[in-house]
C-alpha positions in Angstrom: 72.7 130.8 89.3 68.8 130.5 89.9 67.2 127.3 90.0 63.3 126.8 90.4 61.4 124.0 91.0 57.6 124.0 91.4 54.9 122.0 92.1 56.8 119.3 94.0 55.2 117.4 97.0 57.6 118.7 99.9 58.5 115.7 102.2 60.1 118.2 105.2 59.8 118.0 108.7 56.9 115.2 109.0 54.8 116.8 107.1 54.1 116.6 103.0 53.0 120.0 101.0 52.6 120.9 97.8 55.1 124.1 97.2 58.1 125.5 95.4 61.4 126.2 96.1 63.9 128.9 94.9 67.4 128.0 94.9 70.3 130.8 94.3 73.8 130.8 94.8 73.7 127.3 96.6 71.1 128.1 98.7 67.4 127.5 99.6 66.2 131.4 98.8 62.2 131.1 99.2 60.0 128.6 99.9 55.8 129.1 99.2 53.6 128.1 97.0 53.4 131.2 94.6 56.7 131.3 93.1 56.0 129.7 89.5 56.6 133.1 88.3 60.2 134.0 89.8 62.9 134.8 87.2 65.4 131.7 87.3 67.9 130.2 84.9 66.4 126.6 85.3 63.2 126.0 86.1 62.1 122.3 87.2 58.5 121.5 87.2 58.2 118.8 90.1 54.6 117.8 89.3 54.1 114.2 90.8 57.5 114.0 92.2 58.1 114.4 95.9 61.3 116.8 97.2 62.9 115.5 99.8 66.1 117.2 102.1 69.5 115.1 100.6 70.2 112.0 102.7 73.1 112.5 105.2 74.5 109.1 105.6 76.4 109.1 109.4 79.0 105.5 107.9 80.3 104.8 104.9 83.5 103.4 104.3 85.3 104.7 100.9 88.5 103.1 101.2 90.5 105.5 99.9 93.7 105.9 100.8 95.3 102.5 100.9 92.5 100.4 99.2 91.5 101.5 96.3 91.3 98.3 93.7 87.9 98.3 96.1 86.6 102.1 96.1 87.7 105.3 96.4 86.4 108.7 97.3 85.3 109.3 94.3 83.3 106.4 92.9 81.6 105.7 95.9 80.4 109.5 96.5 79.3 109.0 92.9 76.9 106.2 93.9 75.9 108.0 96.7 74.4 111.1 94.6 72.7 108.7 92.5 70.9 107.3 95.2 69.8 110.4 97.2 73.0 110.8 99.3 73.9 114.1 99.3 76.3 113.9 102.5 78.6 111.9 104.0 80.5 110.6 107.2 83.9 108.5 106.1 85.6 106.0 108.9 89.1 106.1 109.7 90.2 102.2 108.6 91.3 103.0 105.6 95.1 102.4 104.5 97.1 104.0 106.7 94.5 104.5 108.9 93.5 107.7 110.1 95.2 108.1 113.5 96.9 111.3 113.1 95.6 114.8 112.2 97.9 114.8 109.1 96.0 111.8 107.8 92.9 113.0 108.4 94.0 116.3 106.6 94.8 114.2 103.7 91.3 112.5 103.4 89.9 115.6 103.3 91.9 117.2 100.5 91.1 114.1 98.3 87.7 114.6 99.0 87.9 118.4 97.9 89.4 117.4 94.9 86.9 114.5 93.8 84.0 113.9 95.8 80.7 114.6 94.3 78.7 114.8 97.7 79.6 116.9 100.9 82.1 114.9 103.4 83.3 114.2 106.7 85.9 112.0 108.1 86.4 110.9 111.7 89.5 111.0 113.3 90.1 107.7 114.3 91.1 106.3 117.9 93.7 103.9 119.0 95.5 102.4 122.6 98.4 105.0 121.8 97.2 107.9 119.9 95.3 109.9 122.5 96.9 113.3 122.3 96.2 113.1 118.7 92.7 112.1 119.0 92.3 115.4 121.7 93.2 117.8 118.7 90.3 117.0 116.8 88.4 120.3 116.0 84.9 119.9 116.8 83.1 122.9 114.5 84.8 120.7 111.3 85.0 116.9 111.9 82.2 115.1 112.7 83.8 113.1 115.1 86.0 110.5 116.7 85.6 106.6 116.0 86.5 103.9 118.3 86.4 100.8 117.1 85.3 98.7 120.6 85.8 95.4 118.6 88.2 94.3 115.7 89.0 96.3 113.1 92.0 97.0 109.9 95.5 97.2 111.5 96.1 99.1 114.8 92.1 100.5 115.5 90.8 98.0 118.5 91.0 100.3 121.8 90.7 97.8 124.6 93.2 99.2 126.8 90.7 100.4 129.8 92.9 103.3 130.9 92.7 104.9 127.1 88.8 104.2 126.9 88.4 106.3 130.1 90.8 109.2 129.1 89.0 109.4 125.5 85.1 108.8 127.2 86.4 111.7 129.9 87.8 114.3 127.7 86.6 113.9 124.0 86.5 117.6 121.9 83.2 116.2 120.2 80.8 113.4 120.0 82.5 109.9 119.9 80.7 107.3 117.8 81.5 103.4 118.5 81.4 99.6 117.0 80.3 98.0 119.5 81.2 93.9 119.8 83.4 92.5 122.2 86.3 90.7 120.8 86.8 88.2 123.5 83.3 86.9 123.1 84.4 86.8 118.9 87.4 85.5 119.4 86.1 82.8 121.7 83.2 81.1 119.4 85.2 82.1 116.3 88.2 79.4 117.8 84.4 77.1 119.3 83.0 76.9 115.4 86.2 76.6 113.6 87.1 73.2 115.8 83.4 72.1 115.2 83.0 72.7 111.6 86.3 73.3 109.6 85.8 74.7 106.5 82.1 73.3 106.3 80.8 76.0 108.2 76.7 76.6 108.5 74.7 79.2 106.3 74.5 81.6 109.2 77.3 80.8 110.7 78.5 84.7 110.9 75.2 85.0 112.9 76.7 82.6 115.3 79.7 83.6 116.0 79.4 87.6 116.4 76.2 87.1 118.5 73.9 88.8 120.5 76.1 88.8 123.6 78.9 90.2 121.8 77.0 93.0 120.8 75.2 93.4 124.1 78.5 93.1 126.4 80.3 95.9 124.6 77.1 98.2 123.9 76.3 98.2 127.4 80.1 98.9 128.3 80.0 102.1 126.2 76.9 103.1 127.6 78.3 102.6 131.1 81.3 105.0 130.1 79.4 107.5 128.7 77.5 107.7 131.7 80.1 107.8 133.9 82.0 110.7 132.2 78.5 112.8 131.1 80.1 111.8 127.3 78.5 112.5 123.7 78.3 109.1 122.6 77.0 107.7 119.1 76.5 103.5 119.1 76.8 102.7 115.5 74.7 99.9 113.4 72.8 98.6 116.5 72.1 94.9 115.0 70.0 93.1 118.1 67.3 93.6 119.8 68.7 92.8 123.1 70.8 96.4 122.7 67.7 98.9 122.2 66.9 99.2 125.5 70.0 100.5 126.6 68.2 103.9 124.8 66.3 106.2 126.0 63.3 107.6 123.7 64.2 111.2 121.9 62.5 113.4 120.6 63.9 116.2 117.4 63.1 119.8 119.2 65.0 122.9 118.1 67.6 121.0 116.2 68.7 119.0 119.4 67.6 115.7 120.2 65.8 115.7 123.9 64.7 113.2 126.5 61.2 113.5 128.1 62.6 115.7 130.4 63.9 118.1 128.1 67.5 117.3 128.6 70.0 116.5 125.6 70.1 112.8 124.3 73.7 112.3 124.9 73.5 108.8 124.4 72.2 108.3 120.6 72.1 104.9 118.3 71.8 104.5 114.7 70.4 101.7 112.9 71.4 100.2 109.3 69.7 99.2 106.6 70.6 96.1 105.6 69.7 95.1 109.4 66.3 96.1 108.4 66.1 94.5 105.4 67.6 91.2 105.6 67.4 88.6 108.4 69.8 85.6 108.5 67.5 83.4 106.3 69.2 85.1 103.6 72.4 83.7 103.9 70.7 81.0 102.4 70.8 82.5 99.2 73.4 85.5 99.3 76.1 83.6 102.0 79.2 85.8 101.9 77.7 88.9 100.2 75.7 89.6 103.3 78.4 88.7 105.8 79.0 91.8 107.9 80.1 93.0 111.3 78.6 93.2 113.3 76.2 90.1 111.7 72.5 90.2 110.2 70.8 88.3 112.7 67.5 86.2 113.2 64.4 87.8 112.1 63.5 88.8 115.3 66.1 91.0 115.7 65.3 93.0 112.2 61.6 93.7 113.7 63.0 95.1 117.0 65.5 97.5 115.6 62.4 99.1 113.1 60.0 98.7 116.6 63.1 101.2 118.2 63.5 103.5 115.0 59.8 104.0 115.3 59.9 104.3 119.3 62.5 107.0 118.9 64.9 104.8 120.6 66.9 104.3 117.7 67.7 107.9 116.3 69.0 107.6 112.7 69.3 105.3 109.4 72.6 104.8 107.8 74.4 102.3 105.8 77.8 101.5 106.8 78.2 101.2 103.3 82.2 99.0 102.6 82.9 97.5 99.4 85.0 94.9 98.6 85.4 93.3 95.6 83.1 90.4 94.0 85.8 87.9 94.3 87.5 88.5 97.4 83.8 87.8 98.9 83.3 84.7 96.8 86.2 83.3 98.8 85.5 80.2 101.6 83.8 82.1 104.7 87.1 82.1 107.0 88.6 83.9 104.3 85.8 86.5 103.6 86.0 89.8 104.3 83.0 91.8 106.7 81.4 95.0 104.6 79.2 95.1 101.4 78.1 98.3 98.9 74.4 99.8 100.4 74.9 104.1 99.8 73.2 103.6 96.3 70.0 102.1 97.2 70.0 103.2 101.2 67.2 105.2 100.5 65.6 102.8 97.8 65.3 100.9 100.7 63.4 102.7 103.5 60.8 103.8 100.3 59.8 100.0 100.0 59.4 99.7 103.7 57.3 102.4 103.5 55.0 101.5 101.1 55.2 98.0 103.1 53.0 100.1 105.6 56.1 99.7 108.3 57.0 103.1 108.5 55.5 106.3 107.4 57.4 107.9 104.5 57.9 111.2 107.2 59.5 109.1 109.8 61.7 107.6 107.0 63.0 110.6 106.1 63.5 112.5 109.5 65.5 109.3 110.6 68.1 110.1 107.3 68.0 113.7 107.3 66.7 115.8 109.9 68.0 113.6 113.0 71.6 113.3 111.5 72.0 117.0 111.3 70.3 117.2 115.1 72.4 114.7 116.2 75.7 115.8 114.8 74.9 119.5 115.1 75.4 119.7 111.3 75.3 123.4 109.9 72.5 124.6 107.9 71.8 120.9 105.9 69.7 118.4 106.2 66.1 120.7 106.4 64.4 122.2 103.9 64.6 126.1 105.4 65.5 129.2 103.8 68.9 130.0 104.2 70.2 126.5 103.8 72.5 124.8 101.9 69.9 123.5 99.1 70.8 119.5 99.2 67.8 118.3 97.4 66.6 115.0 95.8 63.0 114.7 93.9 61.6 111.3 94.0 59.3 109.7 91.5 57.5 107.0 93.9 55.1 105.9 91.0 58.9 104.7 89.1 60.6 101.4 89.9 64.7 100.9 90.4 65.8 97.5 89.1 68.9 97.1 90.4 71.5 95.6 87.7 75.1 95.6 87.3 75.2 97.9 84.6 73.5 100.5 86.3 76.0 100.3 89.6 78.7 103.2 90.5 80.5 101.8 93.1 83.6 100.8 92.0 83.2 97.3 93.0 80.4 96.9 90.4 77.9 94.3 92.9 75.3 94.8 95.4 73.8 92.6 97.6 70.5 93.8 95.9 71.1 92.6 92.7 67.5 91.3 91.0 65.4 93.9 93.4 62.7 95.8 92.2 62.4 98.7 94.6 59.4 101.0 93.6 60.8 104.3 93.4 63.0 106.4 91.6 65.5 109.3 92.3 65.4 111.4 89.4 67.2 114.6 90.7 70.3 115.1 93.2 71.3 118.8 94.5 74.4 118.7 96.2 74.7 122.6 97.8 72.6 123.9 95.0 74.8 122.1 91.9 72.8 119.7 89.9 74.9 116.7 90.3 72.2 114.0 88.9 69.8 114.1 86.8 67.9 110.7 85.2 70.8 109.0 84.7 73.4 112.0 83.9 75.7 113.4 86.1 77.0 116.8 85.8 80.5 116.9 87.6 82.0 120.3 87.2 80.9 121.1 90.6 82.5 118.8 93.9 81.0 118.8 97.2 81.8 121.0 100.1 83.1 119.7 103.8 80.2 119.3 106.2 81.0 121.8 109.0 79.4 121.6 112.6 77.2 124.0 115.0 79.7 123.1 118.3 
């Protein structure tokens, strides 16, 4: 199968070309700007649309097995094609969670079997399941979660002995939630005696605060110096955090310090900490409520200040449904997570064209540094000889977001009423034309991410 699309505005490795691009058998054959008369068996002319490398989105949360009335593998990878997600990373609390290598195993069968977009899982980490956690193959998961803070059933590792082992001898890169649950547990107990059940707007703001953040950030960091460890801080969501990071720069697929030496201490920011700010809970309360918490404004403007200063290395979601009504319950009873992979990269377009950051930067920070940073295999560029995950763009288009036209199985997003100006028209998912204006073509699933270690 020959695919060739021509005269699209290539967004690839901060810079933006005019040029075409021949896919065959899955992959990115030939790249140049002459190629409008190549034998193919679909031609695409990209004229006004800009091609960009398939977002590869580091958190999601699919919820399948165990919780499916939410999500499930399926639906939510749906969602993620339609927005320019050609990739994912899926965490470990699900139901059971994923704490042994026979679980994990499972995830990825289901995802064989359904899943529109590429996957990954990470094996997940607990205070008795080290010796599983140490047969994690490197080269195909993308790595090992530790949940340094509260989490579904047995996932909060707070016993010090089993954070030193897994910090000192981890197969691959370790990737953590970072808030410390004393410091929750502490103002959760001080605001519930204050307030009841008539709790502030931003009361989630308050109680999984800055120094919760801060306290078990820094601790990781401390750990991962200490043991030389590959660690990954997930949805950094203060500004108080970004200067535990070092600036990085992308060279040769590796992240580097100014001294040439591998990042091994990376951060990833969030979305919907760039977007929203806890004024919002004004108007969306519960939908919004998330762990760890959108915080004061402030906080939003540092994080973009550290994606911009390198600090910060990649953009992601953290993307977990739950249903409309479970989060229309009273706050004490609502749970943490809302639906983001469809409109993730929506998102960072409108910011762009906000002036806030270039429409390069935006991409390398969802594409090119995810691969680097993971060590993904042959995605997340546009090069000949890669997997061809592709997604054209109309930016001159607007996205209303409405209920009708949302995939996740939960059927909501916090988004709801948005006008975001730009469109994905087209989604290549290892050469397969999964989305196209609307219509998905779903004879062809995803293929596991697998890993240059």
């Amino acid at each position: 199968m020959k695919t060739l699309i021509v005269n699209a505005l290539v967004v690839n490795e901060n810079k933006i070309q005019q040029s075409d691009v021949l896919i065959v058998d899955g992959h990115i054959q030939r790249i140049g700007n002459d190629l409008q008369h190549v034998a193919a068996d679909r031609i695409i002319d990209a004229q006004g649309l800009h091609l960009m490398p398939g977002i590869i989105d580091d958190q999601v949360h699919f919820r399948e097995p165990g919780l499916t009335y939410k999500a499930n593998i399926y639906t939510e990878a749906k969602a993620a094609v339609a927005g320019g997600v050609t990739s994912f990373m899926e965490m470990p609390n699900t139901v059971p969670n994923t704490l042994t290598q026979s679980l994990l195993t499972d995830k990825y069968n289901i995802a064989n079997e359904t899943s529109l977009a590429n996957y990954s899982f990470f094996m997940g980490a607990s205070n008795d399941n080290y010796d599983e956690v140490m047969r994690t193959n490197p080269s195909e998961v993308c790595g090992i979660k530790i949940f340094m803070g509260s989490s579904t059933g047995n996932m909060l590792v707070d016993a010090p002995e089993v954070l030193e082992k897994i910090f000192a001898n981890a197969p691959c890169i370790i990737a953590t939630h970072c808030e410390d649950e004393p410091t929750v547990k502490q103002r959760m107990e001080f605001y519930k005696e204050k307030y009841g059940e008539n709790v502030p707007y931003n009361i989630h703001a308050l109680i999984r605060n800055e120094e919760a953040c801060l306290t078990s950030s820094s601790f990781a960091v401390s750990l991962a110096q200490k043991h030389n460890t590959r660690l990954h801080i997930l949805h950094i969501s203060t500004g108080d955090e970004v200067f535990l990071f070092q600036p990085g720069e992308r060279i040769n697929g590796q992240i580097l310090l100014a001294d040439n030496q591998p990042k091994l201490i990376t951060s990833e920011a969030c979305v919907h900490h760039l977007w929203f700010d806890a004024e919002d809970y004004h108007r969306l309360g519960n939908k919004i409520k998330c762990n760890p918490a959108i915080k004061a404004p402030h906080h939003k403007e540092a994080i973009l200040q550290a994606v911009l200063d390198n600090r910060i290395d990649v953009i992601a979601t953290d993307h977990a449904p739950h249903t409309i009504e479970e989060k229309a319950q009273p706050y004490w009873q609502s749970p943490s997570g809302l639906p983001l992979v469809q409109h993730t990269l929506n998102v960072m377009l409108e910011l762009s064209k906000q002036g806030k950051i270039s429409l390069e930067r935006a991409i390398e920070k969802m594409t090119h540094s995810v691969a680097d940073c993971f060590g993904v295999k042959d995605r997340g560029y546009i090069r000949e000889g890669y997997w061809a995950d592709l997604i054209l763009v109309d930016l001159n288009a607007e996205t209303k977001v409405t209920q009708d036209k949302i995939y996740s199985k939960c059927g909501w997003s916090p988004f709801e009423g948005t006008d975001f100006h730009s469109k994905v028209t087209h989604t290549f998912v290892s050469g397969h034309l999964v989305y196209e204006n609307g219509n998905f073509d779903e004879s062809v699933k995803g293929k596991r991410l697998l890993f240059n270690r």
